[in-house]
C-alpha positions in Angstrom: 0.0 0.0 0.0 1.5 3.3 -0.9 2.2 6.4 1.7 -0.6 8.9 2.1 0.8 12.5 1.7 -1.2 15.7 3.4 0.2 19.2 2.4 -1.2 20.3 6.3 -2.4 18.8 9.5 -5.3 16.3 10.1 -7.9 17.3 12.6 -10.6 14.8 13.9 -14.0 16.3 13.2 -15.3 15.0 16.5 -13.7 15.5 20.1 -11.8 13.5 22.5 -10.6 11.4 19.1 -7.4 10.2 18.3 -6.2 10.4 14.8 -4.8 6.3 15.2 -7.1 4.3 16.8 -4.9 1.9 17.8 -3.2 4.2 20.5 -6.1 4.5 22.6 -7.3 1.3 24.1 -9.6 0.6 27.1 -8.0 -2.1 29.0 -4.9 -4.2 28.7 -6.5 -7.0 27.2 -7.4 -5.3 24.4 -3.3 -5.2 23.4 -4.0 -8.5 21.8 -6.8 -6.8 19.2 -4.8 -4.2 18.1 -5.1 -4.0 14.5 -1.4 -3.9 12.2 1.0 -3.1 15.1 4.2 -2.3 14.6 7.6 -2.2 16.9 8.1 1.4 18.4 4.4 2.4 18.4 2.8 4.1 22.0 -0.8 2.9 23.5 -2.6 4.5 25.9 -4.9 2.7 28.0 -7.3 4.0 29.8 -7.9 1.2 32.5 -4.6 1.5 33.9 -4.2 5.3 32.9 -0.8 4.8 31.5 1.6 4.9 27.9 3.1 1.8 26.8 5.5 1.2 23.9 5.6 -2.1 21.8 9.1 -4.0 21.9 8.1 -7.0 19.8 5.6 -8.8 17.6 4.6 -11.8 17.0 2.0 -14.1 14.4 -1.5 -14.0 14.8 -3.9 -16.2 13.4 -6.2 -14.5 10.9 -8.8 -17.0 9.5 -7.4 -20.1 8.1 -4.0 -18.1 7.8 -1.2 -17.3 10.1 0.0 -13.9 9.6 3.9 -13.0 10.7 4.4 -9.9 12.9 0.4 -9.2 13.4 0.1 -9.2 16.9 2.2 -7.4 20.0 3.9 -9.7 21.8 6.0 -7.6 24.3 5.7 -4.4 25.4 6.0 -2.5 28.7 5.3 1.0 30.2 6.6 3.9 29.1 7.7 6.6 31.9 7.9 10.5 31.6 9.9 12.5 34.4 6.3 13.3 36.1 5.3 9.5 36.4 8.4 8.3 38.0 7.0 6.8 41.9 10.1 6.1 43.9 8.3 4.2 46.4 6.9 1.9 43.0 10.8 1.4 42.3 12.0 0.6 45.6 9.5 -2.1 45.7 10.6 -3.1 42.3 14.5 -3.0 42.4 17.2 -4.3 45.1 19.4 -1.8 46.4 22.6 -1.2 45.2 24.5 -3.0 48.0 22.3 -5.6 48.5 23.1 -9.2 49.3 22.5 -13.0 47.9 22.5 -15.9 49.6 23.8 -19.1 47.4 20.3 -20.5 47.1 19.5 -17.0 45.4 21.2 -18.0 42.0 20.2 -20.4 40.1 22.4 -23.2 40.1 25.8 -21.8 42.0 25.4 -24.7 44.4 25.8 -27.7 41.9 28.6 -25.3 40.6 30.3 -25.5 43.6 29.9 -28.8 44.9 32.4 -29.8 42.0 35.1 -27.0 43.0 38.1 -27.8 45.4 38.5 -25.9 48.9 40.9 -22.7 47.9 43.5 -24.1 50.6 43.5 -27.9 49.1 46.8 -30.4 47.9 47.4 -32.1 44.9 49.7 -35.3 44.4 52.2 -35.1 41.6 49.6 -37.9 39.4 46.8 -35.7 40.3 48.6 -33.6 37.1 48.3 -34.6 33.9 51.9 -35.3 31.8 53.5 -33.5 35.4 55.9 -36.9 35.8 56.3 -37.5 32.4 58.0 -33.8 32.0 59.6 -33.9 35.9 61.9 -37.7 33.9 63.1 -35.4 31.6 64.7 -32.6 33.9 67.9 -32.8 35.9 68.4 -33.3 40.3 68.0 -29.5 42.0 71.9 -30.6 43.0 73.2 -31.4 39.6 76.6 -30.5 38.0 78.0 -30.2 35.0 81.4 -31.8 35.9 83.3 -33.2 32.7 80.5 -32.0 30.5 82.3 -28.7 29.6 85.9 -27.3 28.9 87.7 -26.1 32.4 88.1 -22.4 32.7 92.0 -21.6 33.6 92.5 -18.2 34.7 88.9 -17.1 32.9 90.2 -18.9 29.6 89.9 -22.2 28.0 92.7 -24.2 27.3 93.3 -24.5 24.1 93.5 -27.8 23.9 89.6 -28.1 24.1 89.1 -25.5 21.2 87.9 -27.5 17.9 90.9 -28.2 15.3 89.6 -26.3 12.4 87.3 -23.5 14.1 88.3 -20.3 12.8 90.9 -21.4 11.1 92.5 -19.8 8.4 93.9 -21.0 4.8 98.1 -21.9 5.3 100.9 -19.8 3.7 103.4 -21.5 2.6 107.4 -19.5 2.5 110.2 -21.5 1.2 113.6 -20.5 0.4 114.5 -20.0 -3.2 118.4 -22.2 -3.0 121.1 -21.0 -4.7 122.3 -22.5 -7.8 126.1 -22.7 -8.3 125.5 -22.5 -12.3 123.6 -19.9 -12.3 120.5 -22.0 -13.4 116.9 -21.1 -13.0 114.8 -23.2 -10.8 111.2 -24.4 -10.1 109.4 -25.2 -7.1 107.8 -28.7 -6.6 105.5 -29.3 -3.3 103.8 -32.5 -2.7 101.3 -32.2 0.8 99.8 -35.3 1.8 97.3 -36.7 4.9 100.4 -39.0 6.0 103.7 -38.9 6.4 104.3 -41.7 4.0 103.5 -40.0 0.9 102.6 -43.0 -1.0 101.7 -43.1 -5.0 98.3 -41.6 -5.2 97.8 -40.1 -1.5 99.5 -36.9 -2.1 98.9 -33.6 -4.1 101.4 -31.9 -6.1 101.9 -28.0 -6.4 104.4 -27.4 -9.4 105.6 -23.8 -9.8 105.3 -24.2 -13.6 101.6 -24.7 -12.9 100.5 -22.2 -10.3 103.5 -19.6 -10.0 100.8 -17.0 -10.8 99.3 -17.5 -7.5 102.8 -16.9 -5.9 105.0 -14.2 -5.2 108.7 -13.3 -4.7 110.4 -11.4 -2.2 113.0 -9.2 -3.1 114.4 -5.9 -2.6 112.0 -5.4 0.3 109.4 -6.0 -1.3 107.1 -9.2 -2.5 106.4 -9.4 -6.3 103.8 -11.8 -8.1 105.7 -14.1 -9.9 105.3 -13.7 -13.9 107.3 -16.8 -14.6 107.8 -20.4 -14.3 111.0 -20.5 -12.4 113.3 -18.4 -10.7 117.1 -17.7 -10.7 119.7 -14.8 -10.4 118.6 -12.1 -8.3 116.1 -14.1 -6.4 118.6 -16.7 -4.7 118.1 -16.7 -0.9 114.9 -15.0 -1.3 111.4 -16.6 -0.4 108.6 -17.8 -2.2 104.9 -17.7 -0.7 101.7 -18.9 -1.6 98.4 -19.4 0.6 96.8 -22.6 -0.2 93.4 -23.2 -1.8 90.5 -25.1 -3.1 92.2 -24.5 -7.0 95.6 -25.5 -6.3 94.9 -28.5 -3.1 91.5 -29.9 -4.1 89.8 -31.1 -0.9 92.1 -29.1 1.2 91.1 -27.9 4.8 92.0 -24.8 6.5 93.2 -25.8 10.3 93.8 -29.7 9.7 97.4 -31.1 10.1 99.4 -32.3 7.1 102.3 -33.5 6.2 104.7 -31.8 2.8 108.0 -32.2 1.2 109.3 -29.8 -1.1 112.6 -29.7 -4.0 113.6 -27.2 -6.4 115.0 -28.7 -9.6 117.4 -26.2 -12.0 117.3 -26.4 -15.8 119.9 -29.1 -15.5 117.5 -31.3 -13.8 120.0 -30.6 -10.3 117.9 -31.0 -7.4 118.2 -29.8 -3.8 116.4 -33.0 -2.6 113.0 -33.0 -0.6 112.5 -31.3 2.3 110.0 -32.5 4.7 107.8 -30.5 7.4 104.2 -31.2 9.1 102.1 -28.4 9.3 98.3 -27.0 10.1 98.7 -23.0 9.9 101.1 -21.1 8.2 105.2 -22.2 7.1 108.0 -20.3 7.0 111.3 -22.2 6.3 114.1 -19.2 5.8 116.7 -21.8 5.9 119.1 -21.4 2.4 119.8 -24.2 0.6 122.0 -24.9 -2.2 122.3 -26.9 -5.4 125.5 -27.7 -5.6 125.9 -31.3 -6.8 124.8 -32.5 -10.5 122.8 -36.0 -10.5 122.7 -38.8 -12.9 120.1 -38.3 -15.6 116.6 -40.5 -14.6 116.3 -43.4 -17.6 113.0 -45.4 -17.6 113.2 -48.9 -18.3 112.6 -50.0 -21.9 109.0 -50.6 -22.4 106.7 -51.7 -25.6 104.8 -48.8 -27.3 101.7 -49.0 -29.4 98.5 -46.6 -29.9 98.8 -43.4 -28.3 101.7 -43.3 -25.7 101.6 -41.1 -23.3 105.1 -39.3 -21.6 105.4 -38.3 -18.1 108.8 -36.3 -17.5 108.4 -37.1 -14.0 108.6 -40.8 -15.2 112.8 -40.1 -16.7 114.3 -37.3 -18.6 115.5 -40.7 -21.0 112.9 -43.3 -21.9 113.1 -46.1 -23.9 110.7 -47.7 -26.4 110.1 -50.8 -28.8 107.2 -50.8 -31.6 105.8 -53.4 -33.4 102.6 -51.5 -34.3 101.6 -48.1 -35.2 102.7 -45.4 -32.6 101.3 -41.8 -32.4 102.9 -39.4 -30.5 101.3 -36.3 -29.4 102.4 -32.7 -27.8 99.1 -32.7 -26.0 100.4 -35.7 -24.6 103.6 -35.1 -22.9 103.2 -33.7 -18.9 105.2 -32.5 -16.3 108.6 -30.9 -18.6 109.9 -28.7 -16.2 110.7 -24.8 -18.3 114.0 -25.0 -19.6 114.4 -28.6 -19.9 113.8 -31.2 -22.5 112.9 -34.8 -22.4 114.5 -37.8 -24.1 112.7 -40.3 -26.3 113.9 -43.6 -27.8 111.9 -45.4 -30.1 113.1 -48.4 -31.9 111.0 -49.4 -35.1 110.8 -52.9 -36.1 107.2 -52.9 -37.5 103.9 -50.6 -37.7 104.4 -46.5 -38.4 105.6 -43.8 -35.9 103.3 -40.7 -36.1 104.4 -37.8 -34.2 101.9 -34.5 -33.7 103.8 -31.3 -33.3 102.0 -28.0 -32.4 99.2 -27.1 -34.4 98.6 -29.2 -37.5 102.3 -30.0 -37.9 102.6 -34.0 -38.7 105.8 -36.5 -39.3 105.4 -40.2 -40.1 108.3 -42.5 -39.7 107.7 -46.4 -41.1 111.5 -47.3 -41.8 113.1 -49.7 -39.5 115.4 -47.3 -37.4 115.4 -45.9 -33.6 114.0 -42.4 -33.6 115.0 -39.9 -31.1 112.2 -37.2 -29.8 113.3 -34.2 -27.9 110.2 -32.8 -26.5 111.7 -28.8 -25.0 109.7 -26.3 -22.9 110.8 -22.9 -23.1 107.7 -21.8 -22.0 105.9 -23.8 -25.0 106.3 -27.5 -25.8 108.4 -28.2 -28.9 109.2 -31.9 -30.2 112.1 -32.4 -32.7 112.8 -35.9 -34.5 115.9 -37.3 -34.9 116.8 -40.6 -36.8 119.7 -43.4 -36.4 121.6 -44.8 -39.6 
């Protein structure tokens, strides 16, 4: 139903008449019959002489139908200033610091029938899990004796401090020797986990390999070194390098080792190893010299075939026999120290000799003769064939 809009006020053509009949009643019984209530309206009744207010509705049956929100269902007095009787409301409401006893709330008895006295005990099983979790903890009188590292004078021995904690990469210094030729020399280092350096065990730090991760010093100073050996001015100087990952794979910082260490001059002298254990950093300033010339190494005469492979370190001579083809590559050939050359026999009695230089340089050899290979490094690998009558 739409709104009813009046452009001025209503007035009842009769007296004593309300404009909505539904806020005058005669008695509170009536409530129930008043017509399309809604929550919020005011009644007056006339029985009682006083304004009520509706707080709720609720269904009404209307015919055959049930109608929602037809009917008040709660409601209750409405006072004005002028109304209030305070002897009405101390008859209505308790005091401010009035008293219960327990019987006056509903139900704090049975409440308090299943509490426990405020001054009561508890055994230790009376608490869930509580022995479970008082296992686990240590006697009120404990100690810690043997557990820990002893304090001496506010400090721990070292002796309890872990071998590698903090511990820094090694520096190794070694004394260049002096050569009584006037040679250049190279630096070989083999550090191994025991001090019987057996084939295999050990790794090998060759100065023709990692000299650019070493330095010199010299005219009070230290220089990185830019070659592959050293000689005249650097005799009874030193040579240091820190270890790493790159040059001793597997290496770690703080844990003891075991090294030797030789130079070897262009002559293939040698100052003989030298032997010390370490776990932090080196320095051996102890000169040495080179002053003796030993036998060349020869390798025992061996059969070659396919592709043979030459180790220097193996002898500066070596020996071969062929039967069958033999290829001989540059690519090959390890460990010739700068400055020195190695010696290689081959004697042909069947098959062909192939020898690779550099780049795409090839020589084949298939006459019954002994060929001799001299494989040089002046700071490039050269090979040069030779061939007996």
């Amino acid at each position: 139903m739409g709104k009813i809009q009046v452009g001025g006020s209503l007035q009842p053509g009769t007296v004593d008449t309300p404009l909505d009949a539904r806020t005058r009643i005669a008695t509170l019984d009536a409530v129930a019959t008043i017509q399309v209530p809604y929550v919020g309206m005011t009644f007056y009744v006339i029985e009682t002489g006083k304004l009520y207010i509706v707080k709720s509705l609720k269904a009404r049956e209307v015919g055959s139908a049930t109608v929602a929100l037809a009917a008040v269902d709660q409601y209750e007095e409405l006072f004005s200033g002028g109304d209030i009787d305070i002897a009405e409301f101390d008859n209505r409401y308790a005091q401010k610091d009035h008293d219960h006893e327990i019987g006056d709330v509903t139900g704090l008895q049975t409440a308090l029938d299943g509490k426990a006295v405020a001054d009561h005990d508890h055994e230790i099983g009376d608490v869930t899990g509580l022995q479970t979790a008082l296992d686990g903890k240590a006697a009120a009188d404990h100690d810690h004796a043997g557990a820990y590292a002893p304090l001496v004078e506010e400090k721990i021995p070292e002796q309890y401090f872990p071998a590698a904690v903090g511990a820094r990469p090694a520096t190794l210094s070694l004394p260049v020797p002096y050569d009584e030729n006037g040679d250049n020399m190279t630096l070989v280092v083999d550090i191994c986990e025991n001090e019987n350096f057996d084939p295999g065990t050990y790794n090998r730090i060759n100065m023709t390999v990692w000299y650019a991760k070493m330095s010199v010093f010299s005219d009070e100073r230290f220089y990185q070194l830019q070659e592959q050996s050293l000689g005249i001015p650097y005799y009874g100087s030193t040579v240091s390098f820190t270890l790493d990952q790159e040059m001793f794979p597997g290496y770690v910082p703080g844990r003891t080792y075991f090294a030797r260490y030789m130079w070897i001059d262009t002559k293939q002298a040698s100052t003989g190893w030298k032997g010390f254990k370490f776990s932090g950093d080196v320095a051996d300033m102890e000169p040495i010299h080179t002053n003796f010339e030993p036998p060349l190494k020869v390798k025992d005469t061996a059969v070659a075939s396919g592709e043979l492979m030459l180790d220097y370190l193996a002898g500066e001579i070596q020996n071969y026999t062929m039967e069958a083809d033999v290829t001989v590559r540059l690519a090959n050939v390890s460990n010739v120290p700068f400055g020195a050359a190695l010696l290689v026999n081959i004697k042909r009695t069947g098959g062909t000799l192939t020898v690779r230089g550099s780049g795409q340089n090839l020589q084949t050899y298939d006459e019954d003769k002994t060929y001799m290979l001299v494989v040089s490094n002046f700071g490039e690998l050269q090979v040069a064939v030779t061939e007996t009558v």
